[in-house]
DRENDO-1510 file (C-alpha; in Angstrom, 1 decimal, always signed):
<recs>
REC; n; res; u; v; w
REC; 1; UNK; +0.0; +0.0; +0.0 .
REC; 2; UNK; +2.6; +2.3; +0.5 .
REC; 3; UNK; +4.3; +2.1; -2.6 .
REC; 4; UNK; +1.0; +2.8; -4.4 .
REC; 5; UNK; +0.5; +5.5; -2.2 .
REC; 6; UNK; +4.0; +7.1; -2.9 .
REC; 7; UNK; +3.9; +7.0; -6.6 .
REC; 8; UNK; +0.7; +8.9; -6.8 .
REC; 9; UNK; +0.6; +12.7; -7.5 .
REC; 10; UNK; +0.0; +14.7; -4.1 .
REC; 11; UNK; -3.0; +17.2; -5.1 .
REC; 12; UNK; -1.8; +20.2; -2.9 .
REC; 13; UNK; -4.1; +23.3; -3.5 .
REC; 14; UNK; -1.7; +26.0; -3.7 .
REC; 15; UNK; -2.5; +29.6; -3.6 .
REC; 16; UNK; -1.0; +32.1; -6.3 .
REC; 17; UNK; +0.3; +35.3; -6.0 .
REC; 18; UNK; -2.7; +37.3; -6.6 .
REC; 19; UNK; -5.4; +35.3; -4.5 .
REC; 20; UNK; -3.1; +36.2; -1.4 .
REC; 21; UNK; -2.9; +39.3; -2.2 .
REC; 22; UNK; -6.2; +39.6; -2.6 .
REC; 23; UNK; -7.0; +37.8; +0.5 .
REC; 24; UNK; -4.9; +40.5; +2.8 .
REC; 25; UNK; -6.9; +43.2; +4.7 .
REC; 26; UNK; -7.6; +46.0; +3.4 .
REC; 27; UNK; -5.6; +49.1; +4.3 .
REC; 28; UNK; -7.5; +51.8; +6.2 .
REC; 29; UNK; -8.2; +54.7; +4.0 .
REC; 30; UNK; -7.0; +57.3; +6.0 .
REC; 31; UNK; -3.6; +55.8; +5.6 .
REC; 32; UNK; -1.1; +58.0; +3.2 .
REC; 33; UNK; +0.0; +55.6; +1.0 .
REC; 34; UNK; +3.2; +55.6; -1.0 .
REC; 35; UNK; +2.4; +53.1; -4.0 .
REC; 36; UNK; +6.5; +52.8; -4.8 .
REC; 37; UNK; +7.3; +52.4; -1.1 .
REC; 38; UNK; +4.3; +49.7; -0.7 .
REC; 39; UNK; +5.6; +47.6; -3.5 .
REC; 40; UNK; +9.6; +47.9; -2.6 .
REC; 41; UNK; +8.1; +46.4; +0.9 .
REC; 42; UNK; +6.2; +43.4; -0.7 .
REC; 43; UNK; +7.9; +42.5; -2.9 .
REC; 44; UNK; +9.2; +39.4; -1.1 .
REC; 45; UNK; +6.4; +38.3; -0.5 .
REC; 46; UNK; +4.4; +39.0; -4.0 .
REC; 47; UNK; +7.3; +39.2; -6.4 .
REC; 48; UNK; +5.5; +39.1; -9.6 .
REC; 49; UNK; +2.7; +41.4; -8.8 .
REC; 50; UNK; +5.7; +43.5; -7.5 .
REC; 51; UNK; +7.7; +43.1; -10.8 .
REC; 52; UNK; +4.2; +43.8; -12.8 .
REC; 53; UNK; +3.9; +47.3; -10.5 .
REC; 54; UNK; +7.2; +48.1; -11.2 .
REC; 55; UNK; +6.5; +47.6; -15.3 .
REC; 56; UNK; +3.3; +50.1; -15.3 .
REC; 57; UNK; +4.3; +52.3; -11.9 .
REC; 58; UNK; +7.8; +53.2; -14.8 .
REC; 59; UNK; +5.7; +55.0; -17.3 .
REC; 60; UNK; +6.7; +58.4; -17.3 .
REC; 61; UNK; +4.1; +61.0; -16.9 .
REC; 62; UNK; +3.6; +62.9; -20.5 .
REC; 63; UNK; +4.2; +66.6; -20.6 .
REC; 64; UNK; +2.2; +66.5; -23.3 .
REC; 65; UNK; -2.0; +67.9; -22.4 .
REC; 66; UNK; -3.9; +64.3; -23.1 .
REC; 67; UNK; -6.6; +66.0; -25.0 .
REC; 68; UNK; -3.7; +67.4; -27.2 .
REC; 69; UNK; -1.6; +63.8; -27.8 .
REC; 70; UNK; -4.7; +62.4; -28.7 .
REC; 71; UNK; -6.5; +65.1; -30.7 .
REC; 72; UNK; -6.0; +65.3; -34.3 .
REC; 73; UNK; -8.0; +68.5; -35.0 .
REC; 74; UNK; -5.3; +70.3; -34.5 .
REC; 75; UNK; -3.2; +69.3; -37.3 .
REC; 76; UNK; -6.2; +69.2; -39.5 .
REC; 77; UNK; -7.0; +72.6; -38.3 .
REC; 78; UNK; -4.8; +76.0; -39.3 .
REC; 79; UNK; -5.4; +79.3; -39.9 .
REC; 80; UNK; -5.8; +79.0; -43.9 .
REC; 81; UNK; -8.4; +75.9; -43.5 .
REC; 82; UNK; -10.2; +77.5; -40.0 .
REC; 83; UNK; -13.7; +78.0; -42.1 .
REC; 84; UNK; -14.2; +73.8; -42.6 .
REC; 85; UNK; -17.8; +72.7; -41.6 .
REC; 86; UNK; -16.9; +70.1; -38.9 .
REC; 87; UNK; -18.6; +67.1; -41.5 .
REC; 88; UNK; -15.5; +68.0; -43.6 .
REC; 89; UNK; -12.9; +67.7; -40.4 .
REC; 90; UNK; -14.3; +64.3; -39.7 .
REC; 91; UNK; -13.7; +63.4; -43.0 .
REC; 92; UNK; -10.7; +64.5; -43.6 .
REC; 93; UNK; -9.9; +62.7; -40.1 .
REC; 94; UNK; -11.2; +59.7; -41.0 .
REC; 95; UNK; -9.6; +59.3; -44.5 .
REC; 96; UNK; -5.9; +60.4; -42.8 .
REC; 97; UNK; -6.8; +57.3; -40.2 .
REC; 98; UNK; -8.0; +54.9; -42.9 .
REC; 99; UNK; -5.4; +55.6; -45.4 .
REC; 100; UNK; -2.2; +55.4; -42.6 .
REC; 101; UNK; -4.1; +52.4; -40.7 .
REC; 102; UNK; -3.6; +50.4; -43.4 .
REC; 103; UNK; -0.1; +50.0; -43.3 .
REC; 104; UNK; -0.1; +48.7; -39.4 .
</recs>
């Protein structure tokens, strides 16, 4: 019996990363939390969440005004073409996304 025993698979429920971390308390909201400092704590004991953090906590902050980086009316608009009805600005849009999409 034993050596039937020992040659079979133990079925151990383990636990990843994430459910634990998801299991811990919840940190009082009145605490001032330092996201960087949280991470560079845990990250013993959560490594790849901490490595995944680390990934998306690096992406540096854009001078650029969001509604400008993503805006293309802008370069469709200029003083010579200022009197286009706004049907013609989508269109012109449109065809510059269509027409450089392509090649993606």
């Amino acid at each position: 019996d034993f050596d039937e025993f020992s040659t079979k698979k133990a079925t151990v429920a383990s636990k990843d990363y994430l459910d634990m971390y998801f299991e811990d308390a919840l940190l009082p909201r009145t605490t001032n939390l330092d996201v960087l400092m949280y991470w560079r704590n845990n990250s013993v004991r959560y490594p790849p969440l901490a490595l995944m953090a680390k990934d998306i906590l690096a992406v540096p902050v854009s001078t650029v005004a969001s509604e400008s980086g993503f805006s293309t009316g802008g370069r469709v608009l200029d003083s010579y073409r200022s009197s286009l009805k706004p049907s013609t600005v989508e269109a012109i849009i449109c065809l510059r996304d269509w027409t450089f999409g392509e090649g993606k």
